[in-house]
C-alpha positions in Angstrom: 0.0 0.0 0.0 2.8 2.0 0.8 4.8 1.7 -2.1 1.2 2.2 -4.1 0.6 5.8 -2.6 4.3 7.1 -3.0 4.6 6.0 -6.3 1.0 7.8 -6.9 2.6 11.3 -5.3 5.4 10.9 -8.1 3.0 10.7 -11.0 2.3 14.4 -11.5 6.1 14.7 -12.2 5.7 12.2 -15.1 3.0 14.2 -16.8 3.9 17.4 -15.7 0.8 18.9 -13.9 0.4 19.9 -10.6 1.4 18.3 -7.2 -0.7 16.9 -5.1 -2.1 19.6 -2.9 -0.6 19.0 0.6 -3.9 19.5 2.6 -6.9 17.4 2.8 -8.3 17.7 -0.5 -5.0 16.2 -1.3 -4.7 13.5 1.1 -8.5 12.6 -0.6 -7.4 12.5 -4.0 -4.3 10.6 -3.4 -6.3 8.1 -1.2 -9.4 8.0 -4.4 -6.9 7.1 -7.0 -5.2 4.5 -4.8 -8.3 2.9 -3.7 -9.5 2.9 -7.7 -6.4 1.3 -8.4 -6.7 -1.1 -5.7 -10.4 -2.0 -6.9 -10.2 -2.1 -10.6 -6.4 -2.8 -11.7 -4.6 -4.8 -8.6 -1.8 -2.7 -9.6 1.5 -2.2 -7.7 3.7 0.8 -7.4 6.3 -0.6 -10.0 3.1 -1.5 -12.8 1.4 2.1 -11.8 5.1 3.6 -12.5 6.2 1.4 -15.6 2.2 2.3 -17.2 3.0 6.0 -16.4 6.3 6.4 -18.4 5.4 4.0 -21.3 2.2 6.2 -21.8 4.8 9.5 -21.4 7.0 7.7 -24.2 3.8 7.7 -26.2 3.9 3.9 -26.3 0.3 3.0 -24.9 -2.8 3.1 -27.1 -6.4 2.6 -26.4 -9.4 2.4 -28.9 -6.9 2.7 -32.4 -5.3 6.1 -30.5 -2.1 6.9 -28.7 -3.0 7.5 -25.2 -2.0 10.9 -23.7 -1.4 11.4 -19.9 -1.7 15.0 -20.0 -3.7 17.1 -17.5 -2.7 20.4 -19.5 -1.4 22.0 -16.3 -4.3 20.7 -13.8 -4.2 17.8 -11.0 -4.0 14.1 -11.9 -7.1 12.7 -12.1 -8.7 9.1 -11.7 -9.9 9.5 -15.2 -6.5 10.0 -16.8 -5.3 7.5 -14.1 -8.0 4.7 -15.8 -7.3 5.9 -19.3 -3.4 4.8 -18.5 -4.4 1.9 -16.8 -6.6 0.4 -18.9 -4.0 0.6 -22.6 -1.4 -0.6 -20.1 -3.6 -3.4 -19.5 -4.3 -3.8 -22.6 -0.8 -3.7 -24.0 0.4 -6.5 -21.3 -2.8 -8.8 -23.4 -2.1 -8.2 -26.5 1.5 -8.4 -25.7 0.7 -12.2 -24.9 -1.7 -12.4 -27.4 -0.3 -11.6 -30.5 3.1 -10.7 -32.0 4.8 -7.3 -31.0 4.5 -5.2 -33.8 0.6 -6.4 -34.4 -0.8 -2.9 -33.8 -0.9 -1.0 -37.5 -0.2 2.1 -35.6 3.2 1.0 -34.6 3.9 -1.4 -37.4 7.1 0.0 -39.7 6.2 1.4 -43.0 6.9 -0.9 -45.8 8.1 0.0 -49.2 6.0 -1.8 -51.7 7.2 -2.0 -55.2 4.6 -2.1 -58.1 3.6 -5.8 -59.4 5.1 -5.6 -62.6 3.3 -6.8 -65.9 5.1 -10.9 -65.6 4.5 -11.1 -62.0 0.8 -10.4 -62.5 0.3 -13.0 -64.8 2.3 -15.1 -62.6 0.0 -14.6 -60.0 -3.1 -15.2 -61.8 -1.9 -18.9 -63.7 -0.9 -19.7 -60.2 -4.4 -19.1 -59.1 -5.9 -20.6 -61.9 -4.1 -23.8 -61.5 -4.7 -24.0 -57.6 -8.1 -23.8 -57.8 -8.9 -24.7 -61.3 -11.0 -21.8 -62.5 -10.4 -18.3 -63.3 -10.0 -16.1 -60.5 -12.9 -13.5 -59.6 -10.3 -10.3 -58.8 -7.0 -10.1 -60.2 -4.9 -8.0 -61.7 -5.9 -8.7 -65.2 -5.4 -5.6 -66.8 -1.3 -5.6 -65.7 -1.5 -9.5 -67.3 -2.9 -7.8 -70.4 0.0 -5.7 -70.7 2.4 -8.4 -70.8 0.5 -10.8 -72.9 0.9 -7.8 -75.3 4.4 -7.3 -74.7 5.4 -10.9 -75.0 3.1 -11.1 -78.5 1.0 -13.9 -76.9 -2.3 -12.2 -77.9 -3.5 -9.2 -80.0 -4.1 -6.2 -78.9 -8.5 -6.1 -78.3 -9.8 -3.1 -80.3 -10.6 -0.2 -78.3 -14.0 1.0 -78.8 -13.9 5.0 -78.5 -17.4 5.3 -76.7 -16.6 7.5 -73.4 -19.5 4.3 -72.0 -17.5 1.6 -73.0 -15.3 -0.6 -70.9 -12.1 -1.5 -72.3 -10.9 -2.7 -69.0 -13.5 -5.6 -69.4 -12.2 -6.2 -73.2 -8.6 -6.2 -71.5 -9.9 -8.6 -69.1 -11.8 -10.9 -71.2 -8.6 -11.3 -73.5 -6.5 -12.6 -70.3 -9.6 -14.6 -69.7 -9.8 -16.3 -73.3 -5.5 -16.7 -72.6 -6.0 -18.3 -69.5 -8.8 -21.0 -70.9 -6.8 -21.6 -74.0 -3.5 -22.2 -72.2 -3.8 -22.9 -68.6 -7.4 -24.6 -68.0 -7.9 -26.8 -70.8 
């Protein structure tokens, strides 16, 4: 308990707002937050302490968001207390839960390079042969490109109507393709 309630005065140092007002009011507040603790978390000291400086290293989120302990100058409150609390909570579940880097927010931005024209077709003969049919989406208009490239089908004739779909003339030549050669 002891080590709960010192570790609760230090807190407002963390997240730079005011310190605990040395009168009764104080002594209140102190005693409400360590009593919520007590009640709702089971925390100790060192868990109360380690949840305060990973949320001031911006490390804890809750609901998609990054949490943030500050009071903006004010006392610590329970509510920021349970906001803390709860992603640190949270964090120690999904920490056993899943790998580390799960959360999208935290996850290292990847450089994707652009499929080209051969891996697309690739991809979709691959897809034809595991499942035996044509694939509903795929990136048939890439495939179209390199069937043209590689001069294994002529070029469909575009029809100039600002209505028409050429994408699904594209398509249906990588369709007829596919049949002819990979799903006989």
């Amino acid at each position: 308990m002891y080590n709960l309630i010192s570790t609760i005065t230090e807190l407002p140092k963390l997240v730079g707002c005011h310190d605990f007002p040395t009168d009764q009011q104080g002594m209140q507040l102190i005693k409400l937050i360590s009593d919520f603790i007590n009640e709702e978390y089971h925390y100790n000291g060192h868990q109360v302490k380690e949840a305060f400086l990973k949320a001031v290293k911006r490390e804890l989120f809750l609901d998609g968001r990054r949490v943030d302990p500050s009071t903006f100058g004010q006392h610590l409150s329970v509510n920021v207390v349970g906001q803390v609390l709860t992603a640190y909570k949270e964090s120690l579940r999904d920490g056993k839960a899943r790998p580390q880097a799960y959360n999208y927010n935290q996850l290292p931005e990847v450089k994707k390079e652009p499929l080209t024209p051969k891996e697309a077709l690739q991809m979709i003969v691959e897809w034809c042969r595991e499942d035996n049919r044509l694939p509903l989406s795929a990136p048939y208009k890439t495939a179209y490109q390199y069937l043209i490239e590689t001069n294994r089908i002529k070029p469909v004739e575009k029809n100039s109507n600002r209505f028409a779909d050429n994408e699904l003339l594209e398509r249906k030549a990588v369709e007829k393709w596919l049949k002819d050669k990979i799903l006989k």
